[in-house]
TIKOL-728033 format. One record per residue (C-alpha): x, y, z; residue in three letters; residue number from 1. Coordinates in Angstrom, 2 decimals. Example, Ala and Ser with C-alpha at 12.3 -4.5 7.8 and 13.67 -1.06 7.14 Angstrom:
2
+---------+---------+---------+------+-----+
!       x !       y !       z ! rest !  nr !
+---------+---------+---------+------+-----+
!   12.30 !   -4.50 !    7.80 !  ALA !   1 !
!   13.67 !   -1.06 !    7.14 !  SER !   2 !
+---------+---------+---------+------+-----+
END
This chain:
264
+---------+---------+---------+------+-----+
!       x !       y !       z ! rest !  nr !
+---------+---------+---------+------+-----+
!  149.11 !   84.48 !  138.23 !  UNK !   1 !
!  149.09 !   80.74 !  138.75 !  UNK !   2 !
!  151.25 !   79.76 !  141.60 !  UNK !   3 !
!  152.38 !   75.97 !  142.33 !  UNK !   4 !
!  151.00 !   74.19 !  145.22 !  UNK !   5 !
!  151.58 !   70.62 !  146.06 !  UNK !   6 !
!  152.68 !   69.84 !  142.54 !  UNK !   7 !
!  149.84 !   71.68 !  140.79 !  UNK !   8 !
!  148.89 !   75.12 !  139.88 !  UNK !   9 !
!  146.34 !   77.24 !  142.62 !  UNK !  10 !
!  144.62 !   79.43 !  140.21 !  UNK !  11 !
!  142.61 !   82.14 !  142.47 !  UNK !  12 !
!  139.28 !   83.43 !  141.91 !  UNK !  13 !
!  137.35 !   86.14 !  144.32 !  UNK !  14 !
!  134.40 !   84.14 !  146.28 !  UNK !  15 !
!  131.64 !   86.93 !  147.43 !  UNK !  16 !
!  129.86 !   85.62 !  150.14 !  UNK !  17 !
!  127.20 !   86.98 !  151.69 !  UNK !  18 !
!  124.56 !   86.95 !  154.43 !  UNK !  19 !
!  120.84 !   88.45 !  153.88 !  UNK !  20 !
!  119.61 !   91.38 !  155.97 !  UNK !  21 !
!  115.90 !   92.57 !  155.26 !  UNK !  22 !
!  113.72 !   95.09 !  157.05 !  UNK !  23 !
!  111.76 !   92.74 !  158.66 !  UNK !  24 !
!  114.53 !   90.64 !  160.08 !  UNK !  25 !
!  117.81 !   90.55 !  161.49 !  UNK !  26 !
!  121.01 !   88.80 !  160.39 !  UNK !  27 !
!  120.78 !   85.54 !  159.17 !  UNK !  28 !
!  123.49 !   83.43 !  157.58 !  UNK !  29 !
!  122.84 !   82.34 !  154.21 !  UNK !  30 !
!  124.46 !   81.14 !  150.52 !  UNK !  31 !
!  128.05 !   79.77 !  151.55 !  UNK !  32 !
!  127.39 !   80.25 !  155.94 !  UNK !  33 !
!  130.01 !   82.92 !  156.21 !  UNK !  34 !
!  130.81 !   83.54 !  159.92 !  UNK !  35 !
!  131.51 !   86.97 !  160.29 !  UNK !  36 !
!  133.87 !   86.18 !  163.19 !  UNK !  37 !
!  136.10 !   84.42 !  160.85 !  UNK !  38 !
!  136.38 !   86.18 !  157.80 !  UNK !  39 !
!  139.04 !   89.05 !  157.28 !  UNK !  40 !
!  137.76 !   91.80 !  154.17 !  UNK !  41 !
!  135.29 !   94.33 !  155.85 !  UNK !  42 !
!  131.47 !   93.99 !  154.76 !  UNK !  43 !
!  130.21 !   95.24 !  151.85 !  UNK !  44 !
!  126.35 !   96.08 !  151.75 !  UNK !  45 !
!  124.36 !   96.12 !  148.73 !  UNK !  46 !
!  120.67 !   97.22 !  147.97 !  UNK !  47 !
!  117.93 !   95.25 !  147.06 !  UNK !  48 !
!  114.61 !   96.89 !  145.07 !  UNK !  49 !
!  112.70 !   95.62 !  147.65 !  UNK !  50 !
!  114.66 !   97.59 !  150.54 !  UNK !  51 !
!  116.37 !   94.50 !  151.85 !  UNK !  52 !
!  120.29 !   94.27 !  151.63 !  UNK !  53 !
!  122.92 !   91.91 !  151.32 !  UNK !  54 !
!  126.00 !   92.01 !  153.68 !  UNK !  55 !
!  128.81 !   89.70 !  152.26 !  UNK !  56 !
!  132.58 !   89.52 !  152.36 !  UNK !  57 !
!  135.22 !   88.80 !  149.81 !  UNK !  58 !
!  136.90 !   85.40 !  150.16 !  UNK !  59 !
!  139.60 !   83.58 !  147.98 !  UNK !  60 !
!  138.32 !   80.03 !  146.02 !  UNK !  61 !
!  141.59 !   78.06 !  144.77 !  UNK !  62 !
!  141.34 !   75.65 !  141.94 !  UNK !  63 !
!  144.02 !   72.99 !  141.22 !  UNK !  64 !
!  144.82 !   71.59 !  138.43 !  UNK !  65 !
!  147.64 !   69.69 !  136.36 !  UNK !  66 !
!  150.81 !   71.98 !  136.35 !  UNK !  67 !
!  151.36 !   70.56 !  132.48 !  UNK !  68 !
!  148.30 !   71.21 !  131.72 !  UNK !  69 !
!  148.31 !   74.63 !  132.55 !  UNK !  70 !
!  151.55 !   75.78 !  132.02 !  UNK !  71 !
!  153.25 !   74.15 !  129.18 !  UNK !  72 !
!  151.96 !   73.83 !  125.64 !  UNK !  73 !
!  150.89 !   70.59 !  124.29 !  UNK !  74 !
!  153.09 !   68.84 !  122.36 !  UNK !  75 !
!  153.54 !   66.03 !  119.38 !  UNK !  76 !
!  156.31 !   63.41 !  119.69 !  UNK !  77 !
!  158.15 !   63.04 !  116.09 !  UNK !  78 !
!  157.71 !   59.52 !  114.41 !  UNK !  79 !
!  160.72 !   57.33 !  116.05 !  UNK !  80 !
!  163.44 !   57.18 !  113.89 !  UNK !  81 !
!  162.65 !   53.01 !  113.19 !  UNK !  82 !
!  158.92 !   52.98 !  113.64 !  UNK !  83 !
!  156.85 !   54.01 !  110.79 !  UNK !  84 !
!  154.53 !   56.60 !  110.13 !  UNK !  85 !
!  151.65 !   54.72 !  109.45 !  UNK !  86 !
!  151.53 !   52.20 !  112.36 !  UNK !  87 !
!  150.41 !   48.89 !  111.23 !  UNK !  88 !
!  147.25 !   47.86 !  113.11 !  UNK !  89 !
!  147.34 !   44.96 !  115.77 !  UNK !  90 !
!  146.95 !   41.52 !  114.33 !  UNK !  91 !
!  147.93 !   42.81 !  111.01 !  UNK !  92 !
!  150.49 !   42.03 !  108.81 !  UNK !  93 !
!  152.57 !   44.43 !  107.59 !  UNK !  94 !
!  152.29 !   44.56 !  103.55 !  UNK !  95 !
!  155.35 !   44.76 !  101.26 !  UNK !  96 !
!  155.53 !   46.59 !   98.16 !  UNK !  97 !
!  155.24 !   44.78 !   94.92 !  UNK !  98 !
!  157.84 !   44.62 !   93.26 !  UNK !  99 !
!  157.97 !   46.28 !   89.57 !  UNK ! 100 !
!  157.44 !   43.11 !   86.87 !  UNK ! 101 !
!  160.43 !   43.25 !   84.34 !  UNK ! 102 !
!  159.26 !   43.81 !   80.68 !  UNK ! 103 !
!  159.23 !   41.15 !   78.60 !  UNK ! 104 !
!  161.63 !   41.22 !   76.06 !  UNK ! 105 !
!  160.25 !   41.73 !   72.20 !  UNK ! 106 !
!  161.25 !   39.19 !   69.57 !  UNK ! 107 !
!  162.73 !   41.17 !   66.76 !  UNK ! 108 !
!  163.08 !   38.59 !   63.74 !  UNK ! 109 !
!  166.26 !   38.96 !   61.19 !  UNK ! 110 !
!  166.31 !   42.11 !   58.56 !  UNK ! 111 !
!  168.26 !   43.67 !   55.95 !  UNK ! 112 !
!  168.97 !   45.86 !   59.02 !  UNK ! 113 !
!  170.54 !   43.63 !   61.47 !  UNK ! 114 !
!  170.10 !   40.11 !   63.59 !  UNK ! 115 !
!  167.19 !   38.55 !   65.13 !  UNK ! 116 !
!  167.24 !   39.79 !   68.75 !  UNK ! 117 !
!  165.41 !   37.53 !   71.94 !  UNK ! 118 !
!  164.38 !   34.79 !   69.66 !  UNK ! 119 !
!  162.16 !   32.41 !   71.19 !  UNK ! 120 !
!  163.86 !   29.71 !   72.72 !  UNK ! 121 !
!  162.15 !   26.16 !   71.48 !  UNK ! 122 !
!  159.80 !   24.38 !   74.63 !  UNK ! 123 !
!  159.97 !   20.45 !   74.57 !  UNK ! 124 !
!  156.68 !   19.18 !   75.54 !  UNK ! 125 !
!  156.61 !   16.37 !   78.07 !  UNK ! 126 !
!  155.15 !   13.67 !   75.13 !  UNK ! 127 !
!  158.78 !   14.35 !   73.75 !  UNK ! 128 !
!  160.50 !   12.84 !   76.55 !  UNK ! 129 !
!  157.39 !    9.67 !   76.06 !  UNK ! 130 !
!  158.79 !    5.71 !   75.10 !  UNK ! 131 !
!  156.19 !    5.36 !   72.67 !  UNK ! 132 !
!  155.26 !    6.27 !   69.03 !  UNK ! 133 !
!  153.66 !    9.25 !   69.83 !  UNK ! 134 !
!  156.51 !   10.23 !   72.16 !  UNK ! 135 !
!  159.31 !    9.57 !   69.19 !  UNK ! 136 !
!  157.21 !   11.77 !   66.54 !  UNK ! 137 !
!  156.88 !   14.66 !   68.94 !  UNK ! 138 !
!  160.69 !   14.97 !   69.31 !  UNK ! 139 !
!  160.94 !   14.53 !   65.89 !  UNK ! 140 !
!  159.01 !   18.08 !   65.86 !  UNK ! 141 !
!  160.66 !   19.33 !   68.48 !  UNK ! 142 !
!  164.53 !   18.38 !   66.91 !  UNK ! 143 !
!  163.49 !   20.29 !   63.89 !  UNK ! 144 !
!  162.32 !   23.29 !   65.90 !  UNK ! 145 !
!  165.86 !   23.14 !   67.52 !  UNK ! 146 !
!  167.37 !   23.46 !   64.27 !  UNK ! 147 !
!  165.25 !   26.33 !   63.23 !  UNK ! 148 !
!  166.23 !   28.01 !   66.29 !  UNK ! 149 !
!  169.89 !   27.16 !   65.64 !  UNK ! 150 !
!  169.43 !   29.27 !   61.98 !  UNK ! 151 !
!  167.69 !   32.05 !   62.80 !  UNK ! 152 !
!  170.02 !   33.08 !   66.31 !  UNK ! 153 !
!  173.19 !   31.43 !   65.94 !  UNK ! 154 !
!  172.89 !   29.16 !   69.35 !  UNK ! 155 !
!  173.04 !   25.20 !   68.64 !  UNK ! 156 !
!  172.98 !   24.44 !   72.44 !  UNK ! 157 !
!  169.28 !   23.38 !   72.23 !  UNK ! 158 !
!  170.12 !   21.39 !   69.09 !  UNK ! 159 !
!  173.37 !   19.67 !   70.63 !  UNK ! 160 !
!  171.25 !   18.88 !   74.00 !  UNK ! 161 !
!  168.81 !   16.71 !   71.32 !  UNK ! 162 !
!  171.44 !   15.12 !   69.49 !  UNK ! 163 !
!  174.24 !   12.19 !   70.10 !  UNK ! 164 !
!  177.97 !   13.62 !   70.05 !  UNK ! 165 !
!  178.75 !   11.22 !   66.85 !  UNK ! 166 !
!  176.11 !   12.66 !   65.14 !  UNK ! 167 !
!  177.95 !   14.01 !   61.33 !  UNK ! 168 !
!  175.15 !   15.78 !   59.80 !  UNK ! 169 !
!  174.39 !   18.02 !   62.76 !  UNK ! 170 !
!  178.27 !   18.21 !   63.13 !  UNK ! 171 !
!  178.12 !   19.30 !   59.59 !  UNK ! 172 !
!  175.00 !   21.85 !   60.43 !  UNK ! 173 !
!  177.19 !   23.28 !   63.52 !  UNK ! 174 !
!  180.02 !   24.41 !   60.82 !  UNK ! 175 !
!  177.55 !   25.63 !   58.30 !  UNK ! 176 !
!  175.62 !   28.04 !   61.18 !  UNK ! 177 !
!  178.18 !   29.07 !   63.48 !  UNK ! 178 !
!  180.72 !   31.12 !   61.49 !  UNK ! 179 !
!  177.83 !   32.96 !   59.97 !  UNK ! 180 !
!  176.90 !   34.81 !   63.84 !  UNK ! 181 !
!  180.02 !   35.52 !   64.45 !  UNK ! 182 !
!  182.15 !   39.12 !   64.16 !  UNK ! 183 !
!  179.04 !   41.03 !   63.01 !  UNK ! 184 !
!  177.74 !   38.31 !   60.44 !  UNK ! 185 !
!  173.63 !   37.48 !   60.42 !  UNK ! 186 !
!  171.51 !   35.46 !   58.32 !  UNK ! 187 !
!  167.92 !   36.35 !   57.67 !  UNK ! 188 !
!  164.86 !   33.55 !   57.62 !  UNK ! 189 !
!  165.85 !   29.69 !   57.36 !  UNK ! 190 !
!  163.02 !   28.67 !   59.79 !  UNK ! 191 !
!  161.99 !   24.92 !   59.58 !  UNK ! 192 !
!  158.68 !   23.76 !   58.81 !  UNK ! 193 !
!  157.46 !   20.43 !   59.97 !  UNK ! 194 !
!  155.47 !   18.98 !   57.21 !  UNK ! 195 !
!  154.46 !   15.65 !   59.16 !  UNK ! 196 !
!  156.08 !   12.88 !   61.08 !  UNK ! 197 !
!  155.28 !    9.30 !   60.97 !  UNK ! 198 !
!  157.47 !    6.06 !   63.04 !  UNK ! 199 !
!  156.26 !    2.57 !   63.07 !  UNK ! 200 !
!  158.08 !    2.42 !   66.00 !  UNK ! 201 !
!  159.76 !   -1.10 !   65.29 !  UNK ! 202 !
!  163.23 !   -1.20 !   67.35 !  UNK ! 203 !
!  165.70 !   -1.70 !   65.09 !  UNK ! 204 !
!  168.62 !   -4.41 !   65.24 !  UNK ! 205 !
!  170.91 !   -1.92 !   67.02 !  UNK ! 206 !
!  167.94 !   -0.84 !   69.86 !  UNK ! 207 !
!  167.20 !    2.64 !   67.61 !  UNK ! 208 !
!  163.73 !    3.81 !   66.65 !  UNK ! 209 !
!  163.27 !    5.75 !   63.34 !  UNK ! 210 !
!  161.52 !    8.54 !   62.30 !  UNK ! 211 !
!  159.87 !    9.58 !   58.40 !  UNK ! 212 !
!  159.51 !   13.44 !   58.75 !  UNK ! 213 !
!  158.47 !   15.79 !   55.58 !  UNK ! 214 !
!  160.14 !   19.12 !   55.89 !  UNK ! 215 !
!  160.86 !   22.26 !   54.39 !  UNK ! 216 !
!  163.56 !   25.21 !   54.79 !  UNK ! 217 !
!  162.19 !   28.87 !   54.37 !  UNK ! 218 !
!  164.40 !   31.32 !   51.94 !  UNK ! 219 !
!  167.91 !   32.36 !   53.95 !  UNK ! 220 !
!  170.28 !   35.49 !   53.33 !  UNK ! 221 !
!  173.65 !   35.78 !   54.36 !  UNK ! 222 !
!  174.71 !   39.17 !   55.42 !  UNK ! 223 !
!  178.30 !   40.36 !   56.29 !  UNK ! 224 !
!  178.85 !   42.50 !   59.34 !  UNK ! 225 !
!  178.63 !   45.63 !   57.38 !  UNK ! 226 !
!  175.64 !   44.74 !   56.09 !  UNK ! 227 !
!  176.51 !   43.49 !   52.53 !  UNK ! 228 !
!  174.43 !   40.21 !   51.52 !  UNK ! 229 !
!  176.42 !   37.72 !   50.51 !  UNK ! 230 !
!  174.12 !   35.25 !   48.93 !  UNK ! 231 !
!  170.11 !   34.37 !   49.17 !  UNK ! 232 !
!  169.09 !   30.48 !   48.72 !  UNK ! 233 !
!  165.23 !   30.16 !   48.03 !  UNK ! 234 !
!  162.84 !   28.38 !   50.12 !  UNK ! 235 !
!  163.40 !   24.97 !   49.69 !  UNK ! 236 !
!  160.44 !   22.29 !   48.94 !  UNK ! 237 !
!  159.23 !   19.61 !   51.16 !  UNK ! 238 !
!  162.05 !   17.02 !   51.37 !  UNK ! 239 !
!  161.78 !   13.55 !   53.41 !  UNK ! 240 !
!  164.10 !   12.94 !   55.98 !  UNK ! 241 !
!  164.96 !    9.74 !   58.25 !  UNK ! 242 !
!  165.49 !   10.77 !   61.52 !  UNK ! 243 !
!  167.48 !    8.02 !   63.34 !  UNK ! 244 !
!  166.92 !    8.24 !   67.18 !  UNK ! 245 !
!  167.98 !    6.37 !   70.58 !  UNK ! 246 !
!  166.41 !    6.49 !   73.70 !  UNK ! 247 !
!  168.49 !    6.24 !   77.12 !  UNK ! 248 !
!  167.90 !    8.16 !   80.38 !  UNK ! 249 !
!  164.35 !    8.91 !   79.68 !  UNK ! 250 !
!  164.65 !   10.84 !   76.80 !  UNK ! 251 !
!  164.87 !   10.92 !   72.94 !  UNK ! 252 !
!  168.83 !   11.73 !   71.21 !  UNK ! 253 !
!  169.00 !   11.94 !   68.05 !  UNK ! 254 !
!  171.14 !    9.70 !   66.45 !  UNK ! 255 !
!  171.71 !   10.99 !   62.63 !  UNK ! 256 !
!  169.32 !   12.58 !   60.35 !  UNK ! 257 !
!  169.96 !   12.37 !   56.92 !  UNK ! 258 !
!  167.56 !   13.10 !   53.50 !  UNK ! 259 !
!  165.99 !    9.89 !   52.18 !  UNK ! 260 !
!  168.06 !    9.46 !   48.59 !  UNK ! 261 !
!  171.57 !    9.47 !   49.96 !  UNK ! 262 !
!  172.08 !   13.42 !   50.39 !  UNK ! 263 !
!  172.33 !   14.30 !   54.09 !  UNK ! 264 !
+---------+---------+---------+------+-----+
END
């Protein structure tokens, strides 16, 4: 059995050494120069085929080794509790995980069935926002898509954030949109189309710009909250409107809009 030496483990192994006798000689020393006078196991003679024989003695070789290596079982160190698993190599950053992308939500226009759900809200473009002709025609566009935004989900924030505070017909517009989205109510369709828009872009006495825009209403229904329609009003043909509009702060307000013939 291994026994410790010196910090390691002697592991012992029987070393036969031996000296040569032949018939036609005497003693001689040979393989590992065992001196007879110094060894302590009695000689051991073997025959050769050739009639020579081999006197030798038994000696004791120690090997040393590592104690752990030879005694204990090799072992694997768990993952430290912080570290990871997967080591990152040097010189290279460690990756996060992407996060999941939320779904976009579906637009769901108006039915016999219910409300419009995630309606698109209306983008200005940056020629809106423009002191020039082109600039006032495309927030014409961009008022009426307001409004048509305003009909179809019940929120006239866009629409207010377009128009002056003392403006009466889109006071009027407010009363005529908001009770019908509340407690359950819905109305289906409405949607303004924007026929064309033409300014000459002369400033007017008071500092205003105006606006000539052709437009048109789609058919609207007016459903109660359990579902009963109320009333239907057909789509509507291209009227002309005169879209009155000031320009402070770097953008466009509108001032009032009103149908060319005295209705508003």
């Amino acid at each position: 059995m291994p026994s410790p030496v010196g910090g390691f483990n002697a592991l012992t192994f029987p070393l036969f050494e031996f000296t040569s006798h032949s018939a036609d000689a005497g003693l001689e020393t040979g393989g590992l120069g065992v001196d007879p006078a110094r060894t302590g196991s009695p000689p051991l003679a073997v025959s050769r085929p050739d009639g020579s024989c081999v006197i030798g003695r038994i000696r004791t070789l120690r090997l040393f080794g590592n104690p752990k290596a030879q005694t204990q079982p090799p072992t694997t160190s768990p993952p430290s509790a912080t570290g990871s698993a997967h080591p990152t190599a040097p010189g290279t950053a460690a990756v996060s995980p992407t996060p999941t992308p939320k779904p976009t939500p579906v637009y769901k226009p108006a039915d016999a069935n219910g409300p419009a759900q995630n309606v698109p809200l209306p983008v200005k473009p940056a020629l809106a926002d423009k002191f020039s002709k082109a600039g006032l025609e495309a927030f014409a566009r961009y008022w009426y898509q307001t409004l048509s935004y305003a009909f179809e989900s019940g929120d006239l924030k866009p629409l207010e954030s377009v128009s002056e505070a003392g403006c009466i017909p889109c006071a009027r517009t407010k009363t005529g949109i908001t009770p019908w989205h509340q407690k359950g109510r819905w109305t289906v369709g409405g949607q303004m189309t924007v026929n064309g828009a033409q300014s000459t872009f002369e400033t007017a006495p008071d500092g205003t710009h105006q606006v000539i825009a052709s437009v048109s209403q789609g058919s609207i229904s007016y459903y109660q909250a359990d579902g009963t329609l109320v009333e239907t009003h057909p789509s509507s043909r291209p009227i002309t409107d005169i879209l009155v509009a000031t320009y402070a702060n770097g953008q466009w307000s509108a001032l009032t809009v009103e149908h060319l013939g005295g209705s508003s």
